[in-house]
C-alpha positions, 0 to 999 in steps of 0.5 A: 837663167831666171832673168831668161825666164822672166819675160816668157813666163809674164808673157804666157801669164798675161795670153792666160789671164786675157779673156779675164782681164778683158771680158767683154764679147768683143775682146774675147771673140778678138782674142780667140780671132788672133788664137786662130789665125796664130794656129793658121800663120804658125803653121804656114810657117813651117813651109813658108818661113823655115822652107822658105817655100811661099804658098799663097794657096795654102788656103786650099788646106785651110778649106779642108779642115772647114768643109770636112767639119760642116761635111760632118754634121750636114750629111752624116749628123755627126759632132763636126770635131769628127771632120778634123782628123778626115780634113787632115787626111785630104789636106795631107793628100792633096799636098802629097798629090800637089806638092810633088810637082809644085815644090820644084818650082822656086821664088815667084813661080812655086807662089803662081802655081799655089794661087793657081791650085787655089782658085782651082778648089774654089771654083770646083767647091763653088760648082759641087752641090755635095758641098754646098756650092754657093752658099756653103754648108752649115754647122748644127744651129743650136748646140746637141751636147758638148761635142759640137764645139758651138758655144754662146761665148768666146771665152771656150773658143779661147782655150780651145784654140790656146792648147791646139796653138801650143800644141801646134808650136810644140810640134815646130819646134820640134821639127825646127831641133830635128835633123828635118830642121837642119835640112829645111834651114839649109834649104832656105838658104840655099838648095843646091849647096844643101843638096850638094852636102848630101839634103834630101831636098825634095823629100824634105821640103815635100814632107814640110807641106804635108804637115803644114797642110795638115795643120792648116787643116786644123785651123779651118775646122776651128774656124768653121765651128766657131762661125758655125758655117763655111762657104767658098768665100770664107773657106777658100778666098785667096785674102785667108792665103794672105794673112797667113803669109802676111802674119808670119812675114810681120813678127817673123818668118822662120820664127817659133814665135813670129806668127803670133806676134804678127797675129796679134798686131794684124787681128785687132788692125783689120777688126777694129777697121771693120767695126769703126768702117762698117761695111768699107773696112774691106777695102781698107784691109786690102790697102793695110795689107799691101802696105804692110808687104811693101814696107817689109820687104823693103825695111825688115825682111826679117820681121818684128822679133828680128828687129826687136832681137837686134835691137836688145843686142845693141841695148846689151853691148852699150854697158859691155862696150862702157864697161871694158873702155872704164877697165882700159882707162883704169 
């Protein structure tokens, strides 16, 4: 049991200590940047990976939570951190109002309709002076009190965003040992037989969008007080539906833990690109990330944690396998 223990524990004490034993700006703004889209990944992973449900829109979700929080303080002078439970609630109802006739769709026709819904919000948010249009809304420019979320430093951000990630795999993992969880494996695996067993198919995987969104949510208003600002671009570009996707599908979807370890690789890839490329780290991302969806598709569907799972296994079993063949020899 404490041989268990022993990695996790140094793990958690390593993400801890981070911003201490790397504390320039760079490295912490880098730490709390995987924090986030760890926040972003895992909880596209409830839909995508457990439901095996692609969105590629789930950015539209993420676009709530960042314009409900600006929302909040540009018109009403509220903290923005009063326009995260109101991002959840749009983001919960457009998954209910959307969700119902999307997720009977499958495979490549369910991602096509979620890119389609996507774009869509994007296009009317462009178009909606209410919400800044263009060029977007912004965050209170110098700091009222404690309640803004609008710091100098990364190293706040980073414990911030390290409890709501705890919480947001508290809440997987708990949904993932639920009768719901059960439902959504059986599902993934296959939805007519778990539908000819008695799953409520529909339900249940209309339920895992709705929280998913919700918590996707979250991770927009995060975003949106970190910068300090949100616009189409930043709030619904479809590249933010990708990562998400992309980080979960490289440490593993359908893992608790996938989506921060595939964060915690493609974070620092595509920042240190950008601070090394200067402007042409862009272009350089989109090449990255295309390679990295071919290469997992065609060599480990199943993600870095899959791969490193089975790896140890066959670590384990050579001493087991020499040890019985020296006991049959014997």
């Amino acid at each position: 049991m404490m041989r268990r223990l022993l990695w996790p524990s140094v793990v958690l004490a390593l993400v801890i200590a981070y911003p201490l034993l790397f504390s320039t700006p760079f490295q912490q703004r880098l730490g709390a940047l995987v924090l986030l889209y760890a926040i972003a990944a895992s909880a596209w992973n409830i839909v995508g990976g457990y439901a095996g449900q692609v969105s590629v829109g789930h950015v539209v979700f993420f676009g709530c939570g960042a314009y409900a929080a600006m929302a909040a303080y540009a018109h009403f002078a509220l903290s923005p951190l009063v326009g995260i439970p109101a991002g959840i609630v749009f983001a919960v109802a457009i998954a209910a109002l959307v969700g119902g006739p999307t997720l009977r769709l499958s495979g490549h026709y369910f991602s096509m309709a979620t890119i389609a819904i996507a774009e869509l919000a994007r296009l009317i948010v462009t178009n909606t002076e209410y919400l800044g249009a263009s060029p977007g809304l912004s965050g209170p420019a110098v700091p009222r009190n404690l309640f803004d979320l609008s710091f100098v430093s990364a190293l706040p951000y980073y414990y911030l965003f390290l409890l709501v990630l705890a919480i947001t795999l508290l809440i997987t993992w708990r949904m993932t040992n639920s009768r719901m969880g059960f439902y959504l494996r059986a599902i993934r695996d296959s939805e007519r037989a778990a539908r000819s067993l008695g799953a409520p198919a529909a339900r249940t995987k209309l339920y895992a969008y709705m929280l998913s969104a919700g918590l996707t949510s979250v991770a927009g208003a995060l975003y949106a007080m970190m910068f300090g600002f949100i616009d189409p671009e930043s709030g619904l570009g479809i590249l933010i539906s990708v990562k998400m996707l992309i980080m979960a599908a490289l440490g593993g979807a359908g893992l608790l833990f996938g989506p921060l370890v595939g964060a915690a690789i493609l974070v620092p890839l595509e920042e240190l690109s950008n601070s090394w490329l200067g402007g042409q780290g862009a272009g350089l991302t989109f090449v990255v990330y295309g390679a990295i969806i071919v290469l997992i598709s065609r060599f480990q569907p199943g993600g870095l944690l899959a791969l490193a799972h089975r790896l140890w296994e066959r670590h384990r079993k050579v001493p087991e396998a020499a040890a019985a063949e020296a006991g049959h020899a014997s």
